[in-house]
FITOR-926718 format. One record per residue: residue in three letters; x, y, z of N, C-alpha, C, O in turn; residue number from 1. Coordinates in steps of 0.1 Angstrom, whole numbers. Example, Ala and Ser with C-alpha at 12.3 -4.5 7.8 and 13.67 -1.06 7.14 Angstrom:
2
  residuo    n.u    n.v    n.w   ca.u   ca.v   ca.w    c.u    c.v    c.w    o.u    o.v    o.w  num
      ALA    132    -57     78    123    -45     78    132    -33     78    142    -33     85    1
      SER    128    -22     71    137    -11     71    129      0     79    134     11     80    2
END
This chain:
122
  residuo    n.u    n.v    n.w   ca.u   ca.v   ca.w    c.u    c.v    c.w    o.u    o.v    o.w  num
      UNK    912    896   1215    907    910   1211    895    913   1220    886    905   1223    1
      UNK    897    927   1225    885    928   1234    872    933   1227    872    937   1216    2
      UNK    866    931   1232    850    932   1227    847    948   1223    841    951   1212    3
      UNK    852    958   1230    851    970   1221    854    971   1214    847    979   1207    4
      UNK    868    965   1206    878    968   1197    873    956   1187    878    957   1176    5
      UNK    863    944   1189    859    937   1177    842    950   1173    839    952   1162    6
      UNK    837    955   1183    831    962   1178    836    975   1170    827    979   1163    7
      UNK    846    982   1169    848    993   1162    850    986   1149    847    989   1137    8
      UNK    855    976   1154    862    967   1137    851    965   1129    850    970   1117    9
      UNK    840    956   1136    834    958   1126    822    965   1125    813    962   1117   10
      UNK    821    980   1135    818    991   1124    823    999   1116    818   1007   1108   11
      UNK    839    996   1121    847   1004   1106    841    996   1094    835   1002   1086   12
      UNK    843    985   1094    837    973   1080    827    979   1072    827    983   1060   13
      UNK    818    980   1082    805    981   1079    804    999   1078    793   1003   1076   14
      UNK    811   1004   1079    812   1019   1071    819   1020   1061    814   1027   1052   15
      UNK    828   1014   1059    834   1014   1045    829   1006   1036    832   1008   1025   16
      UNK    820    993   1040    811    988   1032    797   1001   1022    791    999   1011   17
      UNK    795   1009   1031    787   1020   1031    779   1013   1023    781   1012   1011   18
      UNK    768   1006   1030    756    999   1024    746   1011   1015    743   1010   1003   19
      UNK    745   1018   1020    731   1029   1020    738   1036   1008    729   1036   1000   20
      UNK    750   1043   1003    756   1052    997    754   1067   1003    749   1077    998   21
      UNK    761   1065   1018    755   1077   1023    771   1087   1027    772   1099   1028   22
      UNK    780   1079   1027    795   1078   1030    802   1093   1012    798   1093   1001   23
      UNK    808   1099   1017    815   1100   1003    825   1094    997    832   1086   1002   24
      UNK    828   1099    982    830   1091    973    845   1087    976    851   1076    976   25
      UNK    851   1104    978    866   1101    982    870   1093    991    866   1095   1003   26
      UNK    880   1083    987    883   1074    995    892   1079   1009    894   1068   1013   27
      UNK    897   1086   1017    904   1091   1024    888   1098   1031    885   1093   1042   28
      UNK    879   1107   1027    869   1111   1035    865   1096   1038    867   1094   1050   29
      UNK    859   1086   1031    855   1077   1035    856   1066   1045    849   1057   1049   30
      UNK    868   1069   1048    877   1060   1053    877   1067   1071    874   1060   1081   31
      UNK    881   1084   1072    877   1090   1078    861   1090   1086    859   1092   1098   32
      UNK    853   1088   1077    837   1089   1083    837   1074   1088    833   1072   1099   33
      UNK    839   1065   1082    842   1052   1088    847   1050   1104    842   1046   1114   34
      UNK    859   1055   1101    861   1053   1115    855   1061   1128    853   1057   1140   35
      UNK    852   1072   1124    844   1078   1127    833   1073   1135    833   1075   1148   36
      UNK    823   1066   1130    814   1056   1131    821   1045   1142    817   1043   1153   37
      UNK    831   1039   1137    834   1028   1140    838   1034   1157    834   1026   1165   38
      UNK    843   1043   1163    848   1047   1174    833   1047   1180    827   1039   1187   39
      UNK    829   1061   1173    813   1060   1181    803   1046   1184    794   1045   1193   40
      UNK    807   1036   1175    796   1024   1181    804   1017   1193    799   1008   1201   41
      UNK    818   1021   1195    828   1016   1202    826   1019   1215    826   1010   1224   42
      UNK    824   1030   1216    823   1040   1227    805   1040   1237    802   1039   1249   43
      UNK    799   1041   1225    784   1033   1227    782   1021   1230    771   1020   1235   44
      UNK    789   1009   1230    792   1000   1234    799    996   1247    798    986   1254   45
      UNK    806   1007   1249    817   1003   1258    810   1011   1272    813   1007   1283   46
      UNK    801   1022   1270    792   1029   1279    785   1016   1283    789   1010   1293   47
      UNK    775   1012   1275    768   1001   1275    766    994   1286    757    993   1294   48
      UNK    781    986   1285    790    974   1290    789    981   1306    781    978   1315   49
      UNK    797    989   1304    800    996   1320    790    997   1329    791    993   1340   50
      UNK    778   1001   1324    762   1006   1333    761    989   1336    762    982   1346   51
      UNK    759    986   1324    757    965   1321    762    960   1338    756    957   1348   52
      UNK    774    961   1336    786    954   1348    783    963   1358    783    958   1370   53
      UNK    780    974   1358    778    978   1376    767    976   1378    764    984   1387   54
      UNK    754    969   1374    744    964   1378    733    978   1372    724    983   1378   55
      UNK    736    980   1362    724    993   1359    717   1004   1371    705   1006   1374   56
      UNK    730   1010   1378    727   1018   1392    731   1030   1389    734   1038   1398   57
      UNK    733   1032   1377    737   1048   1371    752   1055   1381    755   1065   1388   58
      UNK    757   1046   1378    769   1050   1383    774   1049   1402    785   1052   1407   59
      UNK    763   1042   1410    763   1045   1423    775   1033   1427    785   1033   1435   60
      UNK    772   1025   1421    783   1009   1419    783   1003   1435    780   1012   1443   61
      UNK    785    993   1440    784    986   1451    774    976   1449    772    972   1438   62
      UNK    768    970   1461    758    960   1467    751    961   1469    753    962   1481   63
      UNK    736    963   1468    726    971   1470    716    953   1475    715    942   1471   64
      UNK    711    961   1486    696    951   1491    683    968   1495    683    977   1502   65
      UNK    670    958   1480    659    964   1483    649    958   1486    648    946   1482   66
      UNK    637    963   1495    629    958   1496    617    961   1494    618    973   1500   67
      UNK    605    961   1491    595    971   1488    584    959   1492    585    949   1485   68
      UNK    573    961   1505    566    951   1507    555    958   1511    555    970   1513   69
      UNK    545    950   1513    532    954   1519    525    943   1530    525    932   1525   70
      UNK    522    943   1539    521    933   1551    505    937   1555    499    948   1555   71
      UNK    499    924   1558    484    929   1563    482    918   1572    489    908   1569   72
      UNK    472    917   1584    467    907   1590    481    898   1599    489    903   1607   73
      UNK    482    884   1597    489    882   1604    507    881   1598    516    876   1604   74
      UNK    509    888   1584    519    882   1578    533    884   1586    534    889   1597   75
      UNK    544    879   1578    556    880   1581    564    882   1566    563    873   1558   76
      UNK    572    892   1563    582    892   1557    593    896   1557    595    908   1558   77
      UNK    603    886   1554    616    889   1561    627    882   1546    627    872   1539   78
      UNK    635    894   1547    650    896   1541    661    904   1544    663    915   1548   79
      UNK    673    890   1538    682    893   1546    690    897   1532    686    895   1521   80
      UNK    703    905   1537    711    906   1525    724    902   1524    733    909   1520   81
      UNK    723    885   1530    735    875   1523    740    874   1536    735    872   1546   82
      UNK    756    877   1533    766    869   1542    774    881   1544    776    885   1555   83
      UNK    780    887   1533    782    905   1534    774    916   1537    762    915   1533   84
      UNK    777    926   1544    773    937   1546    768    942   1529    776    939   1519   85
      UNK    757    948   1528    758    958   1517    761    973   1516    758    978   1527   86
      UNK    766    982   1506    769    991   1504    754   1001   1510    754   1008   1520   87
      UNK    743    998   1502    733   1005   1503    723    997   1510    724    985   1510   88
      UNK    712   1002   1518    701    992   1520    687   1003   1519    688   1015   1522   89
      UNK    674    997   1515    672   1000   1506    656    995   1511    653    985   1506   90
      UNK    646   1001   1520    632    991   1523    622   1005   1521    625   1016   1526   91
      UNK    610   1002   1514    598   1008   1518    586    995   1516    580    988   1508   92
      UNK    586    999   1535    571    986   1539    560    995   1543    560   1007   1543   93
      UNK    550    985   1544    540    988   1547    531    977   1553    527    967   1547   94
      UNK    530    984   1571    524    969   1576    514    974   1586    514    982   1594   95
      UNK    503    964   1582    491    969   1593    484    954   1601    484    942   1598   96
      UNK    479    962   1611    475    948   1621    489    939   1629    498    944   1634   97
      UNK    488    927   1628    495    922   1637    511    918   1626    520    909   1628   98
      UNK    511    926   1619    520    914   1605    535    922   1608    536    932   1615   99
      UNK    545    917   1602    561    921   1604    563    921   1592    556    915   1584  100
      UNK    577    931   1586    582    935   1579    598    939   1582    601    951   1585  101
      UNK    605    928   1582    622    929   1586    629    929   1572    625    924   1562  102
      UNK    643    937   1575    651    933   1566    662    936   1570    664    948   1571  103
      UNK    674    925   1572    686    933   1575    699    928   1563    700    921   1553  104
      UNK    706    934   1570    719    939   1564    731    923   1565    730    915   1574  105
      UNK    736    923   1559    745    909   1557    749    908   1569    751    919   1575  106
      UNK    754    896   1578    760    890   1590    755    896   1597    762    899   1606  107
      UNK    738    901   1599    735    901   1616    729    889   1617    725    882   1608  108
      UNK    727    887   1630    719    883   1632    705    882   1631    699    893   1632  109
      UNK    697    871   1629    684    872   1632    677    873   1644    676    863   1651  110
      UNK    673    882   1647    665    889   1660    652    888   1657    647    889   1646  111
      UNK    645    884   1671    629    886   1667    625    901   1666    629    909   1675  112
      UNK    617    907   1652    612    917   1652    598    919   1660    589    912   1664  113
      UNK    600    935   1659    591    938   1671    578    940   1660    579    944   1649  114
      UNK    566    937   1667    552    939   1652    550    954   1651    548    963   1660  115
      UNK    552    954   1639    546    970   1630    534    973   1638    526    964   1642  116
      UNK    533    989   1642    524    997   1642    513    997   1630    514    994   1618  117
      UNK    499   1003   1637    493   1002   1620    500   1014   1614    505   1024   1621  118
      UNK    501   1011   1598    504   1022   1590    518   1026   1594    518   1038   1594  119
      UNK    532   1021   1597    544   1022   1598    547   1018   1587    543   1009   1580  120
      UNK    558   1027   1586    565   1028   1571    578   1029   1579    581   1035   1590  121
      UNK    587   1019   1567    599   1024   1574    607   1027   1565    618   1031   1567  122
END
């Protein structure tokens, strides 16, 4: 049973349990508002799941590499994004003085980067 369908089940249960007495009395309305319930936490659920599994990117879905860095003096930082290409890429640096700020994209190569300008944003 899939996991949406154990969740409507048991919020149908748990509406026709009608803990609160908030449900009506007739059994057919009750039964009705139940499922009712029981779809909606289903559905709430099953949204959930979806955002859940595509990585919480509001629907953009793919591979995503970000970077967000700050560089000063003599630093170096460097990322790469794997062994695949990614869908998106994704950097705001910030480097001053002699320091580097790389990031590439899956399967390049590593190249020596050229040193940041002061105050280069890329």
């Amino acid at each position: 049973m899939g996991g949406t369908a154990l969740v409507f089940l048991l919020s149908f249960k748990l509406g026709q349990a009608d803990p609160f007495g908030w449900l009506p009395d007739k059994d057919s309305d009750n039964v009705a508002a139940a499922a009712g319930f029981g779809g909606a936490m289903a559905a709430a659920f099953g949204l959930a799941g979806a955002w859940w599994v595509g990585g919480g990117q509001d629907g953009e879905g793919g591979t995503a590499v970000r970077q967000r860095a700050r560089a000063s003096g003599s630093a170096r930082i460097t990322q790469s994004g794997g062994a695949a290409a990614p869908d998106r890429l994704d950097q705001r640096a910030r480097a001053a003085g002699d320091s580097r700020v790389r990031q590439s994209a899956g399967g390049e190569q590593d190249q020596a980067a050229e040193p940041a300008e002061q105050g280069e944003s890329a």
